[in-house]
N, C-alpha and C positions, 0 to 999 in steps of 0.2 A: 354437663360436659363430660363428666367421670364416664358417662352411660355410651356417650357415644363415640368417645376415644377408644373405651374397652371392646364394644362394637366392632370398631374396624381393625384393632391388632388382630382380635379373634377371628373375625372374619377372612382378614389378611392373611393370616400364618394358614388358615386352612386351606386357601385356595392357593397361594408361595407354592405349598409343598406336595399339591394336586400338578398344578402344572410343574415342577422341577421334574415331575416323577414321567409324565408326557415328553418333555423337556430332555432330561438326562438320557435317556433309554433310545430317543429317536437320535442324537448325537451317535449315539454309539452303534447304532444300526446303519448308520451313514445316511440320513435323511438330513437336509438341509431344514433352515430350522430362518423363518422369516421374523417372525414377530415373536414376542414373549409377552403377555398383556394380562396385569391382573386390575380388572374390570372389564364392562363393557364399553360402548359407547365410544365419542371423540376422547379426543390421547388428552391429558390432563399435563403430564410432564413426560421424556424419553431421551434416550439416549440410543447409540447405535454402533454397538461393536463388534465388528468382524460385519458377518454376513444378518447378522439379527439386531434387529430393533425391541429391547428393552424397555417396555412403558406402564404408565399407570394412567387407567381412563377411566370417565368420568361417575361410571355406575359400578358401585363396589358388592356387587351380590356374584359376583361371577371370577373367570378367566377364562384366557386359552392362547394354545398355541398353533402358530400359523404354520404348516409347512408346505416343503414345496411339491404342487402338483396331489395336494389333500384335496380339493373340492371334486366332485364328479363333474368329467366333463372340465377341467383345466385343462387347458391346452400348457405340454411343458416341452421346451426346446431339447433337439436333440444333447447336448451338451449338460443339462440338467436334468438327464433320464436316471443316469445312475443317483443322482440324491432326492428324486421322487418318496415322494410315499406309497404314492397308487403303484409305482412300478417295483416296489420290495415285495418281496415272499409275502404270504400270507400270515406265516408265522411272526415273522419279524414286524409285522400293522399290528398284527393285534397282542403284540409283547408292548409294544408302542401304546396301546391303547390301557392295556389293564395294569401301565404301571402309575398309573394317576392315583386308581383307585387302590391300588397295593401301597403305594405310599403313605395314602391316609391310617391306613390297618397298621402300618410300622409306626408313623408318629405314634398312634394310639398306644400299640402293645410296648414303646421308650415312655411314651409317658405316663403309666399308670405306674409301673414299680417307683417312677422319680417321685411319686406323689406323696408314697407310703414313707419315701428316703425323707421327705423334705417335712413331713405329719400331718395331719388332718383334724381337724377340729372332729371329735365325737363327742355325743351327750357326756356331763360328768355321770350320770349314774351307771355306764357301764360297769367303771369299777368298782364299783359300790357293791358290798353285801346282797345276794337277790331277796329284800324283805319286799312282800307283797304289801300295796300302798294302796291296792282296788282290785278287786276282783269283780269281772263282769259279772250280772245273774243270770245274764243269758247265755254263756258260752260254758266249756268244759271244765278251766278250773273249777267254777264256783260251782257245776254239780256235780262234781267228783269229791268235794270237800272241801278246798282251799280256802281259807280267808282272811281276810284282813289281818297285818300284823304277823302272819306264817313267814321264816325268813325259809328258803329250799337251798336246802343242803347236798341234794344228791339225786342226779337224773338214772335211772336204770343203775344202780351203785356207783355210777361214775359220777366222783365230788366236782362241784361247780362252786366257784370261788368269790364270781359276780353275775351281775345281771347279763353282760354281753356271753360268758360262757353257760348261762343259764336258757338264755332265748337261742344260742345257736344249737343247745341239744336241741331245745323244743321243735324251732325250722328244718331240721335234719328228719324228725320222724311226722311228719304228716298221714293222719290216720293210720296211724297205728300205736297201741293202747303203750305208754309208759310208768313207770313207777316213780313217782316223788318221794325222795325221804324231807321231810318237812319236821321242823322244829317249831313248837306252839308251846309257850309259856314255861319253856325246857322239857319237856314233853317228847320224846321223837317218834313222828306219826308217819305212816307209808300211803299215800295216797294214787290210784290207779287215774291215768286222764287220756283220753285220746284227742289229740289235737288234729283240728282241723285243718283245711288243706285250706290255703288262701289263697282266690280265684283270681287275682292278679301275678302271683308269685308261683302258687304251688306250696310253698313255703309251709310248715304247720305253726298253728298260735293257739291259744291255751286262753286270752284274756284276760291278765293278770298284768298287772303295771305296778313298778315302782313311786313313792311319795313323790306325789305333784303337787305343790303347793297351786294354788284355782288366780293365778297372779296374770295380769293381760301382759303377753308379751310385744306384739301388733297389733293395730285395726288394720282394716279391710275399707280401701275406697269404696265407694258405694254402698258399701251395707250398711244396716239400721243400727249397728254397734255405734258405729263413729258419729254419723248421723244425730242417735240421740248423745252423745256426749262420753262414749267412754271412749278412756286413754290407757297408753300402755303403765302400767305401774299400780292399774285397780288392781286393789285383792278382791274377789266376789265372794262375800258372806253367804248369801242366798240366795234362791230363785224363787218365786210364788211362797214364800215363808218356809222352804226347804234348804236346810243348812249345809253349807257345800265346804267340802272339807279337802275332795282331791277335781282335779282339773275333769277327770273322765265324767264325775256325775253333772257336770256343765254341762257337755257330748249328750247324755243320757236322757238330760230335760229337756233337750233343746232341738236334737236331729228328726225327735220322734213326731213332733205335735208344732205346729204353725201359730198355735192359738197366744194371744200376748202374754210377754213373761213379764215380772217384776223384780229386776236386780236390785239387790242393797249389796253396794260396794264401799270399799274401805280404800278412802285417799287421803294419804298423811293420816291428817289431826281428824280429818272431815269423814262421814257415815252419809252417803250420799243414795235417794231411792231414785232409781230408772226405768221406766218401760220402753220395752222392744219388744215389737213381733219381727220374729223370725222369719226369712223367705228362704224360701223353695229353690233349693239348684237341682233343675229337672235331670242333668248328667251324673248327678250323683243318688239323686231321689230324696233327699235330705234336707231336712229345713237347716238353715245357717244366722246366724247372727253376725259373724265378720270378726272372728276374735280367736289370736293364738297363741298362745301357750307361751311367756316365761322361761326361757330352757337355759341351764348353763351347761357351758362345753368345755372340754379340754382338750388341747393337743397331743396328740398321740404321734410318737417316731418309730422307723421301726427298723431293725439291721436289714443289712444287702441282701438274703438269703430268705428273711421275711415278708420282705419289700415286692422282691421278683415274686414270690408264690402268691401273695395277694394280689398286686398286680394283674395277675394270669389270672388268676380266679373272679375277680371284680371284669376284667376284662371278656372272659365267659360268662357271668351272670348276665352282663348289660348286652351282649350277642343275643342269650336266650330272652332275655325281655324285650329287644327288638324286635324278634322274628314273630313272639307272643301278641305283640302290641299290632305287629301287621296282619297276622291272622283273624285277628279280634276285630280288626278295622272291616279285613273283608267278608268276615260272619255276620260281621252286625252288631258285634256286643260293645262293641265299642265308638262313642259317636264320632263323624267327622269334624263336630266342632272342638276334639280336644284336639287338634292339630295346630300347630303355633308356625310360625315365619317369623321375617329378618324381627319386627320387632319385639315379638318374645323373645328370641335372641340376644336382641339389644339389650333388654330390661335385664336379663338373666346375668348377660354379660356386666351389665353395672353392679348390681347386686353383688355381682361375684368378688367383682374388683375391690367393693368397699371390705371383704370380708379378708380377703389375703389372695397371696400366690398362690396357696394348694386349690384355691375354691377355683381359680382362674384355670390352671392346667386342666383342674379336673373336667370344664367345661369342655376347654380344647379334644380331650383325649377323646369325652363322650360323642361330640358333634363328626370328631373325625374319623369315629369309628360306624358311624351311622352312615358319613359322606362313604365313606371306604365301601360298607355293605353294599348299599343303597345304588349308589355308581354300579356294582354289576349286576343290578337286574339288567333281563334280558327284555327294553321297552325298548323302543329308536332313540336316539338322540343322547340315550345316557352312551356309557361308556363298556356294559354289557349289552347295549342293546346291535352297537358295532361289534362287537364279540360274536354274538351270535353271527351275525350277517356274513362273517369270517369265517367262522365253520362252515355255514353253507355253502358259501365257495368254493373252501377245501373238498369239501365233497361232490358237491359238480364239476367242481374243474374248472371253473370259469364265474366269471364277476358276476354278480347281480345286474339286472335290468338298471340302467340311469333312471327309468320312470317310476321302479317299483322302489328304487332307492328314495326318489324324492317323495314319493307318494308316504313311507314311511318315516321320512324325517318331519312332514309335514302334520299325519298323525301325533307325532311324538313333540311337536312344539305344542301341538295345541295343549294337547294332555299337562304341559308343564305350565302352560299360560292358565290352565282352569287350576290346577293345584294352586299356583301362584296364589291368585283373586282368592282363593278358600282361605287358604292359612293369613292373606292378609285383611279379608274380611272378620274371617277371628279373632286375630290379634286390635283391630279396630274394634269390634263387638267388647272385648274384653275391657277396655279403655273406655267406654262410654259406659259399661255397665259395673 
């Protein structure tokens, strides 16, 4: 019930304030304004004030608004020419058009500083002392020196106090070589490391993690974890008689080799031996067992002037991981089965709710800053795809073809009807497996 209440406010409030923004702007342009509709489908409940019918129908993945003499090819009375759509300036259609998606981009850019004002759950080890708890062997710290037990005092002479001002020097310099001043057994040692650039982010990482204690935070439906019988609250002793001391060397036996492991876990009183083989997730290339991590969090608040500048900046990182995640989709590096619809959504949306308000808005902000993007590609049927259509008139002088118009809108449902069936063939795929 939580999953599917959260669902439709989320849903609700994105599409509310897509159309208010369609809505508000054609008022003020002098277009008359029929319907107000968030869903599809037959009217569910409405109401009807002034010249516009306010309603809620029956399929909630959508909206829109109706106005007067919008369709190609309506016939509109003389008397209702001046509150046409078709018959306003070019300008004033498609100010009409891109304030749906401009709206979304402002909820967004109000709701991230609110998020920072109201705090966020982060891991407790940010504040924490940066003492290294694991060092990869495969990555930079660990052949540049660093190990186990090293707490880092000092990125290029500039003092780092915790782990989160510790890992943003390191994300700031991506391949390019920095200096660790590092404290080993009181000892002060200067360690040179060039971090790598991470192919998702850009970002630089070094491979170096703070004390994880190796404790199940979740299982995973479907996988072999839960299956053979582990619960959240195992401590994992072992693996194949190798004694596991931090979370990462669980990662380390387990991504690499498919072949079956043997956990001895600690529950309560009980020392309990399990086997599981691990399976293969082809999108990631990576063998998985279904099991994560134990994490504690704290709330973090933060003042007005803190709030606004993370905001803007969290609000720019997620712009640029958008535009990254589309690029990658249409290179190839990225599958199209990570794409999710309404019911990843859903699920995401529940999750959220159970966890508090900040996890909720933060959903809001991300979804609406995507709807906001995404709305002005220039495809038919989106909301840039009528953008464009509007420039080219501006520039001929004269409307588009009725035929070539429908012929494009016709393109452009398809194209949204085959994305549909993807993302919910996914989100179904994810659910059985």
């Amino acid at each position: 019930m939580t999953t599917a209440i959260s669902f439709i406010i989320v849903l609700g409030v994105l599409i509310f304030i897509h159309e208010l923004g369609h809505f508000a702007v054609a008022k003020l342009c002098g277009v008359g304004v029929e319907k107000f509709s968030l869903g599809f489908g037959p009217k569910v409940v409405g109401v009807t004030l002034g010249e516009t019918e306010y309603r809620v129908s029956a399929l909630p993945l959508g909206g829109y608004v109706k106005m007067v003499g919008e369709g190609p090819g309506e016939e509109v009375s003389e008397a209702d020419r001046a509150r046409s759509f078709t018959h306003k300036p070019v300008w004033k259609r498609a100010l009409i058009v891109a304030a749906g998606p401009f709206m979304n981009l402002v909820l967004a850019a109000v709701l991230f500083p609110v998020i920072f004002l109201i705090g966020i759950q982060v891991p407790a080890f940010f504040d924490q002392a940066p003492l290294i708890g694991y060092a990869d062997p495969d990555q930079a710290a660990f052949k540049g020196g660093v190990r186990k037990g090293d707490v880092i005092d000092f990125v290029d002479g500039k003092r780092v106090g915790n782990w989160e001002e510790f890992l943003t020097a390191v994300a700031l310099s991506p391949d390019k070589p920095v200096t660790l001043g590092v404290m080993r057994g009181g000892v002060p040692l200067k360690i040179s490391v060039t971090p790598q650039s991470s192919p998702e982010s850009g970002a630089g990482y070094i491979g170096v993690y703070p004390p994880m204690e190796p404790v199940v935070g979740e299982t995973a439906s479907g996988y072999p974890a839960r299956e053979a019988g582990i619960k959240a609250g195992d401590r994992i002793l072992s693996i194949n008689g190798a004694r596991i001391d931090h979370w990462a060397e669980i990662e380390d036996m387990v991504h690499k080799d498919g072949g079956k492991k043997v956990f001895v876990i600690k529950r309560g009183a009980d020392t309990l031996t399990i086997e599981i083989t691990p399976r293969l997730n082809r999108e990631a290339n990576v063998y998985l067992v279904g099991i994560s991590r134990k994490q504690d969090h704290v709330m973090r608040k933060y003042g007005l002037f803190t709030a606004v500048s993370k905001g803007i900046s969290s609000g720019a990182d997620m712009t640029e991981k958008l535009f990254g995640v589309i690029k990658g989709l249409v290179l190839g590096r990225y599958s199209l089965k990570t794409l999710g619809g309404p019911i990843m959504i859903a699920q995401v949306a529940g999750k959220a709710a159970k966890t508090g308000i900040s996890e909720v808005l933060s959903l809001v902000a991300f979804l609406s800053l995507q709807l906001g993007i995404i709305n002005l590609f220039p495809i038919p049927v989106l909301d840039g795809g009528h953008i464009l259509f509007f420039g080219i008139e501006s520039i001929k002088g004269r409307p588009l073809s009725e035929r070539f118009m429908s012929i494009a809108q016709q393109i452009g449902v398809a194209l949204l009807i085959a994305l549909m069936l993807l993302v919910t063939y996914n989100d179904i795929f994810r659910l059985l497996n």
